[in-house]
C-alpha positions as CSV (number, residue, x, y, z in Angstrom):
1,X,31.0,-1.5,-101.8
2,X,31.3,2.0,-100.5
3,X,34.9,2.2,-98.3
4,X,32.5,4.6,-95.6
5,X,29.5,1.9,-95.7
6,X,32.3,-0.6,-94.8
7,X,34.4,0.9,-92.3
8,X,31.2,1.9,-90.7
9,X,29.8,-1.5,-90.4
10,X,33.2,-2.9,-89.2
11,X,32.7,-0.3,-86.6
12,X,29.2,-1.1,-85.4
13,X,30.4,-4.8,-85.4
14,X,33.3,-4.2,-83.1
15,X,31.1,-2.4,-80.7
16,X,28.5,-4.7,-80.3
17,X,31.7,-8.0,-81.0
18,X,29.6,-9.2,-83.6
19,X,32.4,-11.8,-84.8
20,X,31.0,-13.5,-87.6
21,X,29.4,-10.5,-88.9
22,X,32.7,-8.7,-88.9
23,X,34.8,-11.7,-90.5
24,X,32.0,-11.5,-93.2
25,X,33.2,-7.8,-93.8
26,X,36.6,-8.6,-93.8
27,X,36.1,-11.4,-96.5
28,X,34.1,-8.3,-98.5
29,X,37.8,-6.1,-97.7
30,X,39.9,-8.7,-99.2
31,X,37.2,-9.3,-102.3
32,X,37.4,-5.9,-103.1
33,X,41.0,-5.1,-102.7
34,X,40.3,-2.5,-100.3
35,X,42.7,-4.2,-97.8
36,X,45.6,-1.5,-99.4
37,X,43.7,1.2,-97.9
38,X,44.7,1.7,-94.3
39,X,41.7,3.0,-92.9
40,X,39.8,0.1,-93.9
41,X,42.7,-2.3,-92.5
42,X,42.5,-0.6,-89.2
43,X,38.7,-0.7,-88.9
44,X,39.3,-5.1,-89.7
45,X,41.9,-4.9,-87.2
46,X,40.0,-3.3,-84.3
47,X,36.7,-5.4,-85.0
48,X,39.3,-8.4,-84.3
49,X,40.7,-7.2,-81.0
50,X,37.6,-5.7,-79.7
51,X,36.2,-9.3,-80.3
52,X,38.8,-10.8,-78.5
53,X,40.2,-12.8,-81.3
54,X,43.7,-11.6,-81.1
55,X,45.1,-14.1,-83.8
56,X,42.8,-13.0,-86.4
57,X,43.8,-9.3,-85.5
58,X,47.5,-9.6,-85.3
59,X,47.4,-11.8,-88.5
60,X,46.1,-8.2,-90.2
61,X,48.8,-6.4,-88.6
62,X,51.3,-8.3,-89.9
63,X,49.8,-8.0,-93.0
64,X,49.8,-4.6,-93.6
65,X,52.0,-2.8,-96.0
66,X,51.3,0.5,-93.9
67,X,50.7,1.3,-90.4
68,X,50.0,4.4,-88.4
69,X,49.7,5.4,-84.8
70,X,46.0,3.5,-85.0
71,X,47.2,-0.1,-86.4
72,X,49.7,0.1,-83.3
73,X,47.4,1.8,-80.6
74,X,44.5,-0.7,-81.8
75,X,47.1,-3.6,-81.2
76,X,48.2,-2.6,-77.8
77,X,45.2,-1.9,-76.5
78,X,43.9,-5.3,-77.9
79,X,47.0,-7.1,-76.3
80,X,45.9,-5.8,-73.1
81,X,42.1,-6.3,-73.0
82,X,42.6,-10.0,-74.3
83,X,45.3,-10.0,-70.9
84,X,48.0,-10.7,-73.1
85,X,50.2,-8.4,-71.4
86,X,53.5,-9.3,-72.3
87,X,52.5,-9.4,-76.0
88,X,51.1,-6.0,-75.4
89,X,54.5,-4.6,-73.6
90,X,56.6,-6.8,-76.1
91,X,54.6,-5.2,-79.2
92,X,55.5,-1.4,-77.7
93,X,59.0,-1.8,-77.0
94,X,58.8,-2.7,-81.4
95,X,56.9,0.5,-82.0
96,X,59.2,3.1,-84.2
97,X,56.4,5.9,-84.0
98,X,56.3,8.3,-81.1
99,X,53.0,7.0,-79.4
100,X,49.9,9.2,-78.3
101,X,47.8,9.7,-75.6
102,X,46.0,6.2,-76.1
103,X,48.8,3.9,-76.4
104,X,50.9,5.3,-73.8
105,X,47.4,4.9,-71.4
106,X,47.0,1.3,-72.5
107,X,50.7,0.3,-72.4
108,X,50.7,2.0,-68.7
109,X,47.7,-0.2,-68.2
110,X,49.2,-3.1,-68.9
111,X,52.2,-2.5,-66.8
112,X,49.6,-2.2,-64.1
113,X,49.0,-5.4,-64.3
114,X,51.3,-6.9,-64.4
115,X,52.6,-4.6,-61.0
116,X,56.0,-4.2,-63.4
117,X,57.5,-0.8,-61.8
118,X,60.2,-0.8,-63.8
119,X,58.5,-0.6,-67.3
120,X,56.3,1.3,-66.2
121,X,58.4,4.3,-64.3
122,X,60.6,4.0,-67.8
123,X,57.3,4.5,-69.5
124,X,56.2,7.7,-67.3
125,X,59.9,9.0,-68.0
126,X,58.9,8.6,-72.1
127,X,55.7,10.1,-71.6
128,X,57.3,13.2,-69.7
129,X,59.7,13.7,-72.1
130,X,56.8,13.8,-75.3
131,X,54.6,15.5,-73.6
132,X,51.5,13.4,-72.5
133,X,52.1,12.6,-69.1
134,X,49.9,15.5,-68.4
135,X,46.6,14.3,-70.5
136,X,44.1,12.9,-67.9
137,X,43.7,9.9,-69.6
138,X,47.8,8.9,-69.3
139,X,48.0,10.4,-65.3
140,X,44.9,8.2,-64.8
141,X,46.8,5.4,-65.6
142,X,49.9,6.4,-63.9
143,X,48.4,6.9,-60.8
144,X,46.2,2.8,-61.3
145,X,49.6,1.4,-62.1
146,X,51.7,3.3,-59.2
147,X,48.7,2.0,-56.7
148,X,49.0,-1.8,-58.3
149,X,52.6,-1.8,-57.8
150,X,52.2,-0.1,-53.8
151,X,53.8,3.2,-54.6
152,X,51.3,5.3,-53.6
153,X,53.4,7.9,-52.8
154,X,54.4,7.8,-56.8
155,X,50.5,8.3,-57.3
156,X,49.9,11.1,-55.4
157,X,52.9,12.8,-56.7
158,X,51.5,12.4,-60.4
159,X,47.7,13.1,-58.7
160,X,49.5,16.6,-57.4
161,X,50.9,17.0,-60.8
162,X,47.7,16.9,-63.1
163,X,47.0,20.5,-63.8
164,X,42.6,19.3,-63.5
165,X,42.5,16.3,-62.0
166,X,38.9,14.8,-62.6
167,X,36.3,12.5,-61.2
168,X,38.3,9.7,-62.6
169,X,42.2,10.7,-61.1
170,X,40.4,10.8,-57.5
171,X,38.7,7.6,-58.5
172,X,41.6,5.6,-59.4
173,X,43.1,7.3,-56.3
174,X,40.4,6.3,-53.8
175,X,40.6,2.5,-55.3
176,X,44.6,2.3,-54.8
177,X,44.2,3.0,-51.1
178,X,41.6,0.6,-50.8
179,X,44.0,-2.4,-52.5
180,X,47.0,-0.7,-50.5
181,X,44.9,-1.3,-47.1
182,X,44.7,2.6,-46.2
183,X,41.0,3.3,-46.0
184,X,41.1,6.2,-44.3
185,X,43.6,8.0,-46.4
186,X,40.7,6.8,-49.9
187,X,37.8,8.2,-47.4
188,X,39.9,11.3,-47.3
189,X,40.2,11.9,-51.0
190,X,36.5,11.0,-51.1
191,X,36.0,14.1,-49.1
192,X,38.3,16.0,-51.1
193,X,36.1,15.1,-53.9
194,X,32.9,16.9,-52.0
195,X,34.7,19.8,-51.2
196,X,36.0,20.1,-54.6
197,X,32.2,20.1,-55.8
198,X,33.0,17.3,-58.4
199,X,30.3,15.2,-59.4
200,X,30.3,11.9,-57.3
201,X,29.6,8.8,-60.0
202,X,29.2,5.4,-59.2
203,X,32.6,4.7,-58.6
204,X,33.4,7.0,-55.9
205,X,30.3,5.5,-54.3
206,X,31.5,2.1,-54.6
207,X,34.8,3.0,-53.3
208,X,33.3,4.8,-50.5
209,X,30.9,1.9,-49.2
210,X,33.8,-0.6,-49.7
211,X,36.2,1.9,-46.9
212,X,33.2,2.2,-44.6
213,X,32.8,-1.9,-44.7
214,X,36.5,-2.3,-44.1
215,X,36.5,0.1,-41.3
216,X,33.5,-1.1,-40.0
217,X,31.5,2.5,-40.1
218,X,28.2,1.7,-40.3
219,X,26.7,4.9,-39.7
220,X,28.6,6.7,-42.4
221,X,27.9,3.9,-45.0
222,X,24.3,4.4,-44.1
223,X,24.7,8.4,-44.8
224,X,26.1,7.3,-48.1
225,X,23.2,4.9,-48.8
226,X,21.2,7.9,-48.5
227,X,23.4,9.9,-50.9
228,X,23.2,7.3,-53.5
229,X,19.1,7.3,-53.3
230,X,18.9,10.8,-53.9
231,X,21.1,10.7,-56.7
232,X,19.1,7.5,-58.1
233,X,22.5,5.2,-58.2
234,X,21.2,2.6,-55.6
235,X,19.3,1.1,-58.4
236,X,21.9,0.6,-60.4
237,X,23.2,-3.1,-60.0
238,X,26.8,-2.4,-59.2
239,X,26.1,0.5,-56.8
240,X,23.3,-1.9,-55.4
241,X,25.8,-4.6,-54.8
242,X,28.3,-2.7,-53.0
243,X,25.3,-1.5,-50.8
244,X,24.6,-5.4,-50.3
245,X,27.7,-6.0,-49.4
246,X,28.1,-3.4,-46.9
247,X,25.3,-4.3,-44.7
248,X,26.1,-8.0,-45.3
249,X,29.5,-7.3,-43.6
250,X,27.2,-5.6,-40.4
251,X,25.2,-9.1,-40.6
252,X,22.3,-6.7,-41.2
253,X,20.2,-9.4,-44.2
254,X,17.0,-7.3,-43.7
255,X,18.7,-4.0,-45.0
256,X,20.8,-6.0,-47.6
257,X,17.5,-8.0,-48.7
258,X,15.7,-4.0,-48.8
259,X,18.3,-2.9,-51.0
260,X,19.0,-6.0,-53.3
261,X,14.7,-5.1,-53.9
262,X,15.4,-1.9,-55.2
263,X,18.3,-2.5,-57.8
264,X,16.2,-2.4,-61.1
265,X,18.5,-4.7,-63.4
266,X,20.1,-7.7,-60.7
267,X,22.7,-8.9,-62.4
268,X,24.0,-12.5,-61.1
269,X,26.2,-11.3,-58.6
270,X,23.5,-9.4,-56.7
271,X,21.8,-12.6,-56.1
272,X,25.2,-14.1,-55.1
273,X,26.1,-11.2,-53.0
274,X,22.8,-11.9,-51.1
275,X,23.3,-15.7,-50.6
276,X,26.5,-14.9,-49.0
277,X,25.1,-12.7,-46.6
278,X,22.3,-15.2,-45.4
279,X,25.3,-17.4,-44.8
280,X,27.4,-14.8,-43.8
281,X,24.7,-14.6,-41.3
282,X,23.8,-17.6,-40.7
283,X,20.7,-18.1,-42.2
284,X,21.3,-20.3,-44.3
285,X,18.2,-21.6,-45.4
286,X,16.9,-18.0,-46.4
287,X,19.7,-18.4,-48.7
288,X,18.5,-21.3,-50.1
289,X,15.3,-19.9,-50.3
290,X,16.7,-17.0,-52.1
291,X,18.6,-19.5,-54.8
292,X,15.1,-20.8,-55.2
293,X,13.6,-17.5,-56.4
294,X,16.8,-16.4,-58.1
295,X,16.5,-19.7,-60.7
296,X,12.8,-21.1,-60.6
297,X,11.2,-17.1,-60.4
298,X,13.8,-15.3,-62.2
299,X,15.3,-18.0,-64.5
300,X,18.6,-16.4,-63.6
301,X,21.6,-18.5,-64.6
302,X,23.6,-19.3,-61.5
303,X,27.4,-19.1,-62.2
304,X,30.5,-21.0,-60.5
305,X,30.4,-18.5,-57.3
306,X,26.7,-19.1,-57.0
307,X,26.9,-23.1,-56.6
308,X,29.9,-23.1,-54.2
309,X,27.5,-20.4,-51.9
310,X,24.7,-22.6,-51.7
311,X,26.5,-25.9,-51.3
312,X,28.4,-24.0,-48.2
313,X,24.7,-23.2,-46.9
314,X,23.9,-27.2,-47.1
315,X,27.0,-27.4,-45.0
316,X,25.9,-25.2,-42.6
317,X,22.2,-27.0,-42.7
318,X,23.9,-30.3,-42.7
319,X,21.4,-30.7,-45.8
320,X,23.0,-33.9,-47.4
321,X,19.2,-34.1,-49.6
322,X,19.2,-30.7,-50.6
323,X,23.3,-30.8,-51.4
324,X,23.1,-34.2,-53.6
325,X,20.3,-32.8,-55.8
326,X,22.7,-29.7,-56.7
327,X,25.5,-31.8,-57.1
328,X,23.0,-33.9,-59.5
329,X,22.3,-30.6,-61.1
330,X,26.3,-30.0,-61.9
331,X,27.2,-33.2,-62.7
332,X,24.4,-33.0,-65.8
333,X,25.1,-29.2,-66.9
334,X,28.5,-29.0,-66.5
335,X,31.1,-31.4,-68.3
336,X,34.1,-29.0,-66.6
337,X,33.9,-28.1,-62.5
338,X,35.5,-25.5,-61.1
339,X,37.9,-25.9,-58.5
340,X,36.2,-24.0,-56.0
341,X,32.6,-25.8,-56.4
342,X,34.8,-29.0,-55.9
343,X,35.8,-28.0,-52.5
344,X,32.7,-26.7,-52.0
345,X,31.3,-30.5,-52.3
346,X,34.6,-31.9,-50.7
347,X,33.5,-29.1,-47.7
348,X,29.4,-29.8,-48.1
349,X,29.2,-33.9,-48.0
350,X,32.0,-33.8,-44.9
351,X,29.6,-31.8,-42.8
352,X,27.1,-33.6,-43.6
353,X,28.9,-36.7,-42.1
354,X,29.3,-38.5,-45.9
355,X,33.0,-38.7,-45.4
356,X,33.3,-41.1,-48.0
357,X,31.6,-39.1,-50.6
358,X,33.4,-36.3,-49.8
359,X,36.9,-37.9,-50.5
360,X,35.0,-39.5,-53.5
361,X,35.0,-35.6,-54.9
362,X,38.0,-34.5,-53.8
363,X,40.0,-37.5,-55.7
364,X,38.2,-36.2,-58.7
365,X,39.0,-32.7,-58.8
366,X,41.3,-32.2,-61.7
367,X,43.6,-30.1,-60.6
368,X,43.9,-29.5,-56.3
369,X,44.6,-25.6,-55.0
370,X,45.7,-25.1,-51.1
371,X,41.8,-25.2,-50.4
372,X,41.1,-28.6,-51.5
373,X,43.9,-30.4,-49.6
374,X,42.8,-27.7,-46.4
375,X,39.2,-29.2,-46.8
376,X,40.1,-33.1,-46.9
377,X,42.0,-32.3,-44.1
378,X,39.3,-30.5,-42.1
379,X,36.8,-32.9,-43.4
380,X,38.8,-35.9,-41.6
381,X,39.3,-34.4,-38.8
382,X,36.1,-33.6,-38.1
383,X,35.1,-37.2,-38.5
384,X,38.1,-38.6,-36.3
385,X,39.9,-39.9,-38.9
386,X,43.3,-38.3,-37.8
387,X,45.7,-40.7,-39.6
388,X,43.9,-40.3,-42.5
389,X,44.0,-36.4,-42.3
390,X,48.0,-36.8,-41.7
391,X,48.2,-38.8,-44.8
392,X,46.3,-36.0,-47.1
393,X,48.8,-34.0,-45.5
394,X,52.0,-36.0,-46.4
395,X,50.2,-36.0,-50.0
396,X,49.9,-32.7,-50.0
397,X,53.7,-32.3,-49.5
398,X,54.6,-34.3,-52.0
399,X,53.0,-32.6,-54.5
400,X,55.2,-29.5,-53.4
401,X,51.8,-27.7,-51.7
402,X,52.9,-25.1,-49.2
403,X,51.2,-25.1,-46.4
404,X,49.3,-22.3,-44.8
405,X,47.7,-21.6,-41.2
406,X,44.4,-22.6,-42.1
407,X,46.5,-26.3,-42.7
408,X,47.7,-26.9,-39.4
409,X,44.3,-25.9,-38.0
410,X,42.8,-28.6,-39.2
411,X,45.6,-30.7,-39.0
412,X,45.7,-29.8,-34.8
413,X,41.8,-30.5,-34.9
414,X,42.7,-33.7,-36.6
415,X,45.1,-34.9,-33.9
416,X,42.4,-33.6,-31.0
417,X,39.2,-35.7,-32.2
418,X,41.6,-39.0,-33.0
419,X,43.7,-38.5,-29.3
420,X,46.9,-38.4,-31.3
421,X,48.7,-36.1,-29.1
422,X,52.2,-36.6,-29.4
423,X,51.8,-36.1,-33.3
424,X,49.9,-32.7,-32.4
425,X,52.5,-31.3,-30.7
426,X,55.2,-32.2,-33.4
427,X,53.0,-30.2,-35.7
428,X,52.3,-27.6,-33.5
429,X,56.3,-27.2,-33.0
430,X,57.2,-27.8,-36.7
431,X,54.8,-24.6,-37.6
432,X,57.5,-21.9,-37.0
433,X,60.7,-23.9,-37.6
434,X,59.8,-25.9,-40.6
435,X,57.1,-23.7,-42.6
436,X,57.7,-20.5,-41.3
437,X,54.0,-19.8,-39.8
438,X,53.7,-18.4,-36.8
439,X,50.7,-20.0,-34.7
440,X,48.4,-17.9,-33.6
441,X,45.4,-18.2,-31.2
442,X,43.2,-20.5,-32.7
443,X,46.9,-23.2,-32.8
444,X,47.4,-22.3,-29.6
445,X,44.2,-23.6,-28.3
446,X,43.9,-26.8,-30.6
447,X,47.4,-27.7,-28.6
448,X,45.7,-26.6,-25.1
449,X,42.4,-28.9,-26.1
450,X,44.8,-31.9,-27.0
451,X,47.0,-31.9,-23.8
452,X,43.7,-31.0,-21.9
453,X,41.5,-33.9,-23.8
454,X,44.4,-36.0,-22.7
455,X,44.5,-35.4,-19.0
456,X,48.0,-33.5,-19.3
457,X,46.8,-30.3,-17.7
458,X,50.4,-29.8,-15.8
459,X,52.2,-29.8,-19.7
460,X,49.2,-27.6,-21.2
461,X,50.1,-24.9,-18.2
462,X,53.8,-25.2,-19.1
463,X,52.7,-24.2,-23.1
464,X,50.1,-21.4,-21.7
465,X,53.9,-20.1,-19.7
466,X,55.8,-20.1,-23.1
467,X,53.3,-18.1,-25.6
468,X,51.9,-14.2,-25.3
469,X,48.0,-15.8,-25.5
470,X,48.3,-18.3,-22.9
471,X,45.9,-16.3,-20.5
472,X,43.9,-15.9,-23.6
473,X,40.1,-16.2,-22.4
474,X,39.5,-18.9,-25.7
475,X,42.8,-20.9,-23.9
476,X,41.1,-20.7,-20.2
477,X,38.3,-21.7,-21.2
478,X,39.6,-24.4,-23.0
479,X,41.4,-25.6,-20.3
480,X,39.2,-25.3,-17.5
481,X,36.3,-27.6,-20.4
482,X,39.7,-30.4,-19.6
483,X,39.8,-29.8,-16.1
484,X,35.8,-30.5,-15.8
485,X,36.2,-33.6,-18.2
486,X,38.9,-35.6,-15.9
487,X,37.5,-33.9,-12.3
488,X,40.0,-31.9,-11.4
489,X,38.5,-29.7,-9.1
490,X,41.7,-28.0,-7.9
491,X,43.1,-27.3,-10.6
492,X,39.6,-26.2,-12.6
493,X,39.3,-23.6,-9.5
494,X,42.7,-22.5,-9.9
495,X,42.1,-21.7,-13.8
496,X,38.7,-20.1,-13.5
497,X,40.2,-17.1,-10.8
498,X,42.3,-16.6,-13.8
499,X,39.5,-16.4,-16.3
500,X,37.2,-14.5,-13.8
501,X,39.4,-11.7,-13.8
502,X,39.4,-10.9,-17.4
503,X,35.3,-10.6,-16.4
504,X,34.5,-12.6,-19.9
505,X,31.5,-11.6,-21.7
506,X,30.4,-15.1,-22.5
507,X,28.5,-17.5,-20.1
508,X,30.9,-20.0,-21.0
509,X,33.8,-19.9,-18.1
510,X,30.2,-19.7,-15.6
511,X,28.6,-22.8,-17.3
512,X,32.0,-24.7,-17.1
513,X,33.0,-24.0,-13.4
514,X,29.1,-24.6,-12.3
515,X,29.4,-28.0,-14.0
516,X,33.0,-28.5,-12.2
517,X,31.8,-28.1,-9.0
518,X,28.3,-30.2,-9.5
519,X,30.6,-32.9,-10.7
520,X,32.5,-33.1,-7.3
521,X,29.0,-32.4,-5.3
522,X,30.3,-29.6,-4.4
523,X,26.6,-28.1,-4.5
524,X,27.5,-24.1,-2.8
525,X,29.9,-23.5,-5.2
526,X,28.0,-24.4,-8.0
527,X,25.4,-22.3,-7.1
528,X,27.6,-19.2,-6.2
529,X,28.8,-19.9,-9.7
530,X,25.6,-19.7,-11.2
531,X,24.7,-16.4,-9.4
532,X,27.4,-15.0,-10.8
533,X,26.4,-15.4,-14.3
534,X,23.1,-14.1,-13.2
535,X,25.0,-11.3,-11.6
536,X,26.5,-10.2,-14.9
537,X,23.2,-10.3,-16.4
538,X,24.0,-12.9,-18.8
539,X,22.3,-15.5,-20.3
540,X,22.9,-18.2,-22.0
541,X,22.0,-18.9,-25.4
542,X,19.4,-21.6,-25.5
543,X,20.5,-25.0,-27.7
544,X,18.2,-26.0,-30.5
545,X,17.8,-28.6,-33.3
546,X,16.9,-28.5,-37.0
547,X,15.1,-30.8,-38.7
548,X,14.7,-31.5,-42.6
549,X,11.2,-32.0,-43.6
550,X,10.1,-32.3,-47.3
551,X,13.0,-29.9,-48.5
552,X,12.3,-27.1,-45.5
553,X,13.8,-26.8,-42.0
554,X,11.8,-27.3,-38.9
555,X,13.7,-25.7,-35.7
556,X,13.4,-27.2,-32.2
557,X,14.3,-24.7,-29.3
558,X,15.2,-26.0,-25.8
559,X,12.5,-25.1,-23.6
560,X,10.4,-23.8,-25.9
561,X,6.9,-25.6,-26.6
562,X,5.5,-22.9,-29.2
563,X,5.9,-25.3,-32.3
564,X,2.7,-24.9,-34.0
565,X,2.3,-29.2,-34.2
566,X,3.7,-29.8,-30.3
567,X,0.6,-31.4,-29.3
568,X,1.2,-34.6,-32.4
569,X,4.9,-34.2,-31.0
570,X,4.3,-35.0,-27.8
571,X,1.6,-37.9,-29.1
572,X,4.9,-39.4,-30.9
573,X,6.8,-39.4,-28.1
574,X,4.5,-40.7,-25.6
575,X,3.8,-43.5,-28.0
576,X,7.9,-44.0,-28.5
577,X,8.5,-44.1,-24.8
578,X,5.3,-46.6,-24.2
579,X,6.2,-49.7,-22.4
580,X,6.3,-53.3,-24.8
581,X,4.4,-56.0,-23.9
């Protein structure tokens, strides 16, 4: 076999990480005696890395009775696309040849991420000093592993320093500000880039629309939309799905559904970007509509993220039918489930009042993260099982879990619906002390809604006196709901003057102090309350039902008689509410 036929084979194989094909090749090598020959040893040990079979590739490496700046570079490189960082940073630190452009880039990489400063300023210092610090494709890297590591400052001072900085330095440059939260300093290099005339790719697009979704700029991510259709990138899947995701975050589902139309090639995570936003927006069964097209139209194979984003639109359905029959689905294709579709279940069969399934799940998840224990929690509480949601907890602790906000929110939901308020204000007060959270608003009004539930409206004032939020319109309202539950006209009055003044925008506070009054016969007032929710021209939202019916939902509005079968409806009901006998 000719040594050009071969090396050129091995080279197609790595590109396309045809494995078998390649080992085939390298059996052919070793046949031949051609595995002497560097070049051909080289070409063996690339197709290995590019594969991902790093074994197989370092095995060569080890082999070989001569190396150059490939065998290593080829190594390196492989180290770090397989994520085998250290191996990658251990492997350079053995390297007795001066490296090049592409080593020093991967090795950089790799220090990236592993956000290892240290290595990698030493590494910049080396790269200086032989002269390749300079070459776009090392400063690229410098300035990715300076933004992974939050020295930005170090990035723009290696940015500054490339004598023609290209699409890809302002790139990496606009990305680093978006992971070191600075936005508008990455939508100022984007303009740079305009001014510069440089040719805006995909990436500076996606970076773009990601800033204008953080800073919650529609109208400028909608200028950009435009930009990207007259440059013919919106139909490119991952320009598309940033564009998804951009009016997702504006709960706009018509645009996002307009623009998932128009990407030519949806890869799986435009579907799942798409779900999300339904539920996102809640609209959740347009979301399970849209799984519906995605895998009985499109026969597209739903991943992980997929299953856990409908299963959270069955929560938000309370569709126990429709969530059993894609836990059915799971428990038949896949032999091992992924945390996060196990708490999606945990999270799906709790709101759908199947408590018992849902701990069921949870006690079979191999291997519990935060979320998990967060979700039993929640999923307890919601049910008024407080002691057993205090239990998960202790568990929780024993298995050395920290903690986080989201745990004593359900925990202080817990305590509300079982009435366990002495135990909620323990929590409450261990937050800061014991685990170092601060409580926020949303812990501040659990506690309110305990000692209110509880008739201790004097003791929830004395709290509201102690903490920055206590005149918090989510806390007066809260209160005043306790003050209309045990009567207490007084003090109800006293708390809505207080609420009244912050003029809220909800009809809420209005609702509340009209129901106050009514309670106590107290007819003027309720009325004077009323016409000042009129007064403020709002209205309030009418309640409504939904209703699963041979897999779809039918909605029932308060007031609102439009259902195309209300006359068999009313038939039903007349014929429920028809005396026996």
């Amino acid at each position: 076999m000719i040594p050009e036929s071969i090396s050129s084979l091995l080279h197609r194989c790595s590109k396309v990480k045809a494995l078998i094909h390649g080992t085939s090749l390298h059996a052919a090598v070793f046949k031949t005696g051609m595995q002497s020959d560097v070049f051909i040893s080289n070409h063996v040990l690339n197709m290995y890395a590019k594969c991902g079979n790093m074994t197989s590739a370092r095995r060569v490496f080890d082999e070989m009775s001569e190396r150059n700046i490939v065998s290593w570079s080829a190594m390196i490189s492989g180290y770090d696309q397989a994520g085998e960082f250290l191996m990658s940073l251990d492997l350079f630190a053995q390297m007795r040849l001066v490296p090049n452009e592409f080593v020093f880039s991967s090795v950089i990489s790799v220090c990236a991420n592993l956000t290892a400063l240290s290595p990698g300023q030493q590494i910049h210092a080396y790269s200086q000093k032989v002269g390749y610090a300079s070459i776009s494709f090392v400063s690229n890297s410098l300035i990715s592993m300076y933004m992974k590591c939050g020295h930005f400052s170090d990035a723009v001072s290696v940015f500054e320093s490339t004598s023609e900085p290209n699409s890809v330095s302002y790139n990496a440059l606009i990305n680093g500000f978006i992971e070191n939260k600075l936005p508008e300093k990455g939508f100022e290099v984007f303009k740079c880039m305009q001014r510069q005339g440089l040719v805006l790719d995909r990436f500076s697009f996606v970076g773009a629309l990601e800033i204008c979704s953080f800073s919650n700029n529609l109208l400028t991510g909608m200028a950009l939309h435009c930009q990207t259709i007259k440059r013919k990138l919106d139909t490119n899947p991952f320009v598309g799905n940033m564009i998804i995701t951009m009016y997702s975050v504006f709960n706009l589902v018509e645009e996002a559904e307009k623009a998932f139309r128009l990407i030519e090639e949806k890869d799986v995570i435009s579907w799942n970007i798409l779900i999300t936003a339904c539920s996102h927006s809640v609209d959740h069964e347009k979301g399970l509509r849209i799984f519906e097209e995605m895998t009985k139209k499109h026969s597209v194979i739903p991943d992980d993220f997929t299953f856990a984003s409908v299963l959270a639109a069955c929560a938000g359905l309370a569709s126990i039918q429709y969530g059993k029959q894609v836990h059915a689905h799971l428990i038949r294709t896949r032999i091992y489930q992924d945390v996060g579709v196990g708490n999606a279940l945990v999270n799906m069969y709790a709101k759908c009042g199947s408590i018992r399934y849902a701990y069921d799940v949870f006690t079979r998840i191999p291997h519990h993260n935060l979320v998990s224990w967060n979700t039993m929690i929640a999923g307890f509480g919601i049910h008024g099982l407080g002691a057993r949601a205090v239990d998960i907890f202790e568990q929780m602790m024993e298995n050395w879990v920290k903690p986080d906000s989201v745990t004593f929110i359900g925990l202080l939901m817990a305590c509300n619906h079982a009435g366990l308020v002495e135990m909620g204000k323990v929590y409450f007060n261990s937050m800061e002390d014991t685990y170092g959270i601060a409580p926020d608003l949303e812990h501040f009004s659990c506690l309110i809604d305990i000692l209110g539930r509880a008739g201790r409206l004097t003791e929830a004032e004395e709290y509201m006196r102690k903490f920055p939020f206590g005149h918090h319109p989510v806390v007066l309202c809260s209160l005043l709901s306790a003050c209309r539950l045990h009567g207490d006209v007084v003090f109800g009055a006293h708390v809505a003057r207080d609420l009244l003044k912050l003029q809220p925008v909800t009809t809420s506070p209005y609702v509340l102090l009209s129901s106050l009054y009514a309670s106590d016969d107290m007819w003027d007032n309720a009325a004077e309350a009323r016409k000042m929710l009129n007064g403020r021209g709002l209205r309030k939202e009418p309640g409504y039902s939904l209703v699963e019916v041979n897999g779809s939902f039918e909605k029932f509005t308060v007031g609102n008689l439009s259902h195309s079968r209300i006359e068999e409806i009313k038939d039903t009901l007349r014929t429920l509410f028809c005396p026996l006998g």
